[in-house]
VEXTI-649817 format. One record per residue (C-alpha): z, x, y; residue in one letter; residue number from 1. Coordinates in nm, 3 decimals. Layout:
<pts>
{pz: Z px: X py: Y residu: A num: NUM}
...
</pts>
This chain:
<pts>
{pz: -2.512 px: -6.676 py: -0.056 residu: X num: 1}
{pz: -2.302 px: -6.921 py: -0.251 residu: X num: 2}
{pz: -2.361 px: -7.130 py: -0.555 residu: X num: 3}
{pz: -2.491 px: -7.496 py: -0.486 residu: X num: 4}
{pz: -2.497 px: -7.724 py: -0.777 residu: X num: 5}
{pz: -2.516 px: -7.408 py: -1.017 residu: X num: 6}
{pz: -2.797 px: -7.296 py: -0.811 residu: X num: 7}
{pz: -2.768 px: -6.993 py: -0.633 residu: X num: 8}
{pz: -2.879 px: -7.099 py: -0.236 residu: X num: 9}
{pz: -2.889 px: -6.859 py: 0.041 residu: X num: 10}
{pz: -2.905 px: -6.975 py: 0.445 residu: X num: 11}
{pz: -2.856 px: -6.859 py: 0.749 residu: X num: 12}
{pz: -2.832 px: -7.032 py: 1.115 residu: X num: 13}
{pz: -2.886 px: -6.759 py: 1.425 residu: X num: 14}
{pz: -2.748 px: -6.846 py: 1.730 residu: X num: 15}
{pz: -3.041 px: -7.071 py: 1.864 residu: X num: 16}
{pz: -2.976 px: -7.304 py: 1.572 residu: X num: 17}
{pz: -3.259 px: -7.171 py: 1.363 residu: X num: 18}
{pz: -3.185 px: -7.238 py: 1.022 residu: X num: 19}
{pz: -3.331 px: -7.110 py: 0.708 residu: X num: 20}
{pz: -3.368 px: -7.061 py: 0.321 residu: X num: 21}
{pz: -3.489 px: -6.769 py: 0.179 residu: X num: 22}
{pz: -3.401 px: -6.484 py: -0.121 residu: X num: 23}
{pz: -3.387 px: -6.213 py: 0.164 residu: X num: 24}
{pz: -3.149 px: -6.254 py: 0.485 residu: X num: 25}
{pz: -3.080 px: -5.967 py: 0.687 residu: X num: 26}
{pz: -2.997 px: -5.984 py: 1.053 residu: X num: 27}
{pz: -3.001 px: -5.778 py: 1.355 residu: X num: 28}
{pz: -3.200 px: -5.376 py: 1.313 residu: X num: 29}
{pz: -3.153 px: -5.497 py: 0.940 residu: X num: 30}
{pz: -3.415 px: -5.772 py: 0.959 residu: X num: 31}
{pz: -3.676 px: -5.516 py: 1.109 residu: X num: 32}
{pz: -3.566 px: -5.199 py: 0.859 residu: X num: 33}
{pz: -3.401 px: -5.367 py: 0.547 residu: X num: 34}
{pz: -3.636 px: -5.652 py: 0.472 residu: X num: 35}
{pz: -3.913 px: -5.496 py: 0.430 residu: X num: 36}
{pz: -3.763 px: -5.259 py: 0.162 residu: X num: 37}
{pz: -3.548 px: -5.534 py: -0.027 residu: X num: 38}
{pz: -3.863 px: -5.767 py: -0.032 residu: X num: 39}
{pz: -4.069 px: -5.479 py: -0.184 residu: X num: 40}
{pz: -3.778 px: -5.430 py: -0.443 residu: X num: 41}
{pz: -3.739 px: -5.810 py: -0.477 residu: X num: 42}
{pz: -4.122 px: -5.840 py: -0.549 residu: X num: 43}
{pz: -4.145 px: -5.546 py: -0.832 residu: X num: 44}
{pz: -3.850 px: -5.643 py: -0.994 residu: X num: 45}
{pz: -3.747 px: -6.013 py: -0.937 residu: X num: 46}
{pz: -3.489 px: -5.992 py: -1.247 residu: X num: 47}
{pz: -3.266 px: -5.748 py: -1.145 residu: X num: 48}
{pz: -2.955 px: -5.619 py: -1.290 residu: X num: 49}
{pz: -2.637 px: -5.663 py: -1.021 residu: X num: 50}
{pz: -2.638 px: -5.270 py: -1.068 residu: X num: 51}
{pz: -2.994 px: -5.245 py: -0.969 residu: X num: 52}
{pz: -2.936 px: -5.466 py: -0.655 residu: X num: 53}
{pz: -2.615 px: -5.283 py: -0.555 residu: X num: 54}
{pz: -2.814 px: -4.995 py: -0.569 residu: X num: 55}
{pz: -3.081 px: -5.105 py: -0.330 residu: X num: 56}
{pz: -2.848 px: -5.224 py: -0.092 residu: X num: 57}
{pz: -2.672 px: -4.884 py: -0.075 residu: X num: 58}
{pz: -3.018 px: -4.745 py: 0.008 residu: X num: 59}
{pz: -3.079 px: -4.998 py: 0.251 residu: X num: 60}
{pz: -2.756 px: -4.926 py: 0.431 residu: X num: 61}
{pz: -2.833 px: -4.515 py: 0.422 residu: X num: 62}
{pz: -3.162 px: -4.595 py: 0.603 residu: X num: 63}
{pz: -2.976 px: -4.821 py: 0.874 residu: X num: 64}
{pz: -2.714 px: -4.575 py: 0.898 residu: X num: 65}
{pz: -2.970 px: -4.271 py: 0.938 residu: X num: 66}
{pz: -3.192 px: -4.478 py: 1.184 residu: X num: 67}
{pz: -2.946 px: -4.632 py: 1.449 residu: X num: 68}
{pz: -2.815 px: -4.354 py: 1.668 residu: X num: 69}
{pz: -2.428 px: -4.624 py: 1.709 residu: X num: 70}
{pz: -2.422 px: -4.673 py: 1.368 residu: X num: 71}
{pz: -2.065 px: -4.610 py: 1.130 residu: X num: 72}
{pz: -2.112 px: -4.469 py: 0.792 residu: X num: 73}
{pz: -1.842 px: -4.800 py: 0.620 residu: X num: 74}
{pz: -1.973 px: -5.104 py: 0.499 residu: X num: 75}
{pz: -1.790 px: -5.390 py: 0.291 residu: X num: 76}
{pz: -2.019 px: -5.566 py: 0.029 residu: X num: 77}
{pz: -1.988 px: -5.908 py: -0.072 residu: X num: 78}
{pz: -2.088 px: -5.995 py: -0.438 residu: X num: 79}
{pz: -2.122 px: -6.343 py: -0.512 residu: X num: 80}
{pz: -2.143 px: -6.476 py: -0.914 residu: X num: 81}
{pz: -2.148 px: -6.831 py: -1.055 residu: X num: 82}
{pz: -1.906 px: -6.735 py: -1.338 residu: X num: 83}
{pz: -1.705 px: -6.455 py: -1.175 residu: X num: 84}
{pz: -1.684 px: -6.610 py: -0.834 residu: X num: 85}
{pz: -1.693 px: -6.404 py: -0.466 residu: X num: 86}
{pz: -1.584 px: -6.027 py: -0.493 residu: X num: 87}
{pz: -1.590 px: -5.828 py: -0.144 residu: X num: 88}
{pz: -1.623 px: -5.426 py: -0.234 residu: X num: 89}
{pz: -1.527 px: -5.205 py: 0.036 residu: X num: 90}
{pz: -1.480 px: -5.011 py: 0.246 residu: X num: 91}
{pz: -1.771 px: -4.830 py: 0.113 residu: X num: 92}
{pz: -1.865 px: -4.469 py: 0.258 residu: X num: 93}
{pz: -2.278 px: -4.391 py: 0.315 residu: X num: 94}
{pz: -2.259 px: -4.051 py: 0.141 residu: X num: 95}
{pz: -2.478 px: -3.859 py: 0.440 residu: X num: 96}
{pz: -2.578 px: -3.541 py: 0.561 residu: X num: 97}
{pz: -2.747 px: -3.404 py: 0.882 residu: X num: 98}
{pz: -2.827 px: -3.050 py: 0.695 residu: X num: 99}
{pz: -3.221 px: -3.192 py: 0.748 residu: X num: 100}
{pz: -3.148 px: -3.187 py: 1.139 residu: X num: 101}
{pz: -3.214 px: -2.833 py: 1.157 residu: X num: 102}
{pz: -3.558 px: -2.853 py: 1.035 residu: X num: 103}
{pz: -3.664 px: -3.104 py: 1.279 residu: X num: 104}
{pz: -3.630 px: -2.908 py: 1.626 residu: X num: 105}
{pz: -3.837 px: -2.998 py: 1.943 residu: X num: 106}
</pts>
């Protein structure tokens, strides 16, 4: 995301060329697991705090992290404001436990 004549303006480009607009960009297993769940969010709430959204992308990144078996449990987040400017977080830990694993046996 970046700020385009004081309007916030998110792209992408994959590696075919494709290029596209959109409020929600998430790529590889993210695009199948963490749209879904951000545009849900996005369409109950479409004012919210930068709290709120950090929130829901720390959720977002526990799912991922639970549901890919090569996954690593760091992330660095990227927060982008008109007045404060670009701010990358990180590394930031998915607080996780497999304590549930034991339950689930075959």
């Amino acid at each position: 995301m970046s700020i385009q004549d004081g309007v916030p303006f998110l792209g992408t480009v994959d590696k075919l060329g494709t290029a596209y607009t959109d409020k929600i960009i998430c790529t590889g297993y993210g695009a199948h697991i963490a749209t879904p769940l951000l545009r849900d969010a996005v369409d109950k709430n479409p004012n919210q705090t930068q709290a709120e959204a950090r929130a829901l992308v720390e959720k977002c990144m526990e799912v991922l992290f639970y549901r890919d078996a090569r996954s690593y449990p760091k992330y660095l987040l990227g927060i982008i404001d008109k007045d404060e400017g670009i701010k990358i977080d990180g590394p930031l830990e998915i607080k996780h436990t497999w304590d549930i694993a034991n339950i689930s046996k075959n």
